[in-house]
C-alpha positions as CSV (number, residue, x, y, z in Angstrom):
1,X,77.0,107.5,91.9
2,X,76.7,106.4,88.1
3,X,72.9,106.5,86.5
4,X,73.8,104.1,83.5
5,X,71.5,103.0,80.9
6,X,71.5,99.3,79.5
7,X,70.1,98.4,75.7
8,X,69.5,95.2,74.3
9,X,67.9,91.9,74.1
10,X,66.7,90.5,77.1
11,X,69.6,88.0,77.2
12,X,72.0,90.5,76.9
13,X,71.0,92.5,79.7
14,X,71.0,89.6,81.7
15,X,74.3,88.1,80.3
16,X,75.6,91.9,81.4
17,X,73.6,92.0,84.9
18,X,75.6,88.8,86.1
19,X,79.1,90.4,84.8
20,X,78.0,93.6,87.0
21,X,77.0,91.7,90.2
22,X,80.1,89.9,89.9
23,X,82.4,92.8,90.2
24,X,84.2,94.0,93.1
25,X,85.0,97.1,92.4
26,X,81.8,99.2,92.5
27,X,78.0,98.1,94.9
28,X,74.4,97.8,92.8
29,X,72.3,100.0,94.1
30,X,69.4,99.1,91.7
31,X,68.4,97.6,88.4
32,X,65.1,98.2,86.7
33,X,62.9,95.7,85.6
34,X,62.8,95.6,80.9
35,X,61.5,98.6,79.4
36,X,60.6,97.7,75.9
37,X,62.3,100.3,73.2
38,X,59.5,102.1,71.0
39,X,58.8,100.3,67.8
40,X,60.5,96.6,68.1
41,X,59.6,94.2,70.6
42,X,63.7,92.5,70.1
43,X,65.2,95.4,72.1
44,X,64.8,96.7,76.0
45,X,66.3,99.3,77.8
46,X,67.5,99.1,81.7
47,X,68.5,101.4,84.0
48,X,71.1,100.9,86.7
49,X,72.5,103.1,89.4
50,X,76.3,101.5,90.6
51,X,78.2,103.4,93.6
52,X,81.9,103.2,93.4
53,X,83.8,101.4,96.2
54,X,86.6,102.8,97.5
55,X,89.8,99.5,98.5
């Protein structure tokens, strides 16, 4: 399992979350919900935990 950490705008990380759920090669196992990065309200941070899958 990957533990993988997202930054950016909130519509990047939602640009990148439909790129993720669209690929075949590994299974969402969760996505967090925005965190906002300390000291700008522009950037966010998300966390994402991906299992490979095995064709």
């Amino acid at each position: 399992m990957l533990k993988i950490r997202l930054q950016g705008t909130t519509n990047e990380l939602k640009w990148f979350r439909k790129i993720l759920e669209k690929n075949s090669n590994f299974e969402i196992l969760s996505i967090s919900e925005p965190y906002p990065n300390k000291g700008t309200n522009k950037y966010f941070r998300v966390y994402v935990d991906v299992e490979r899958i095995r064709h």
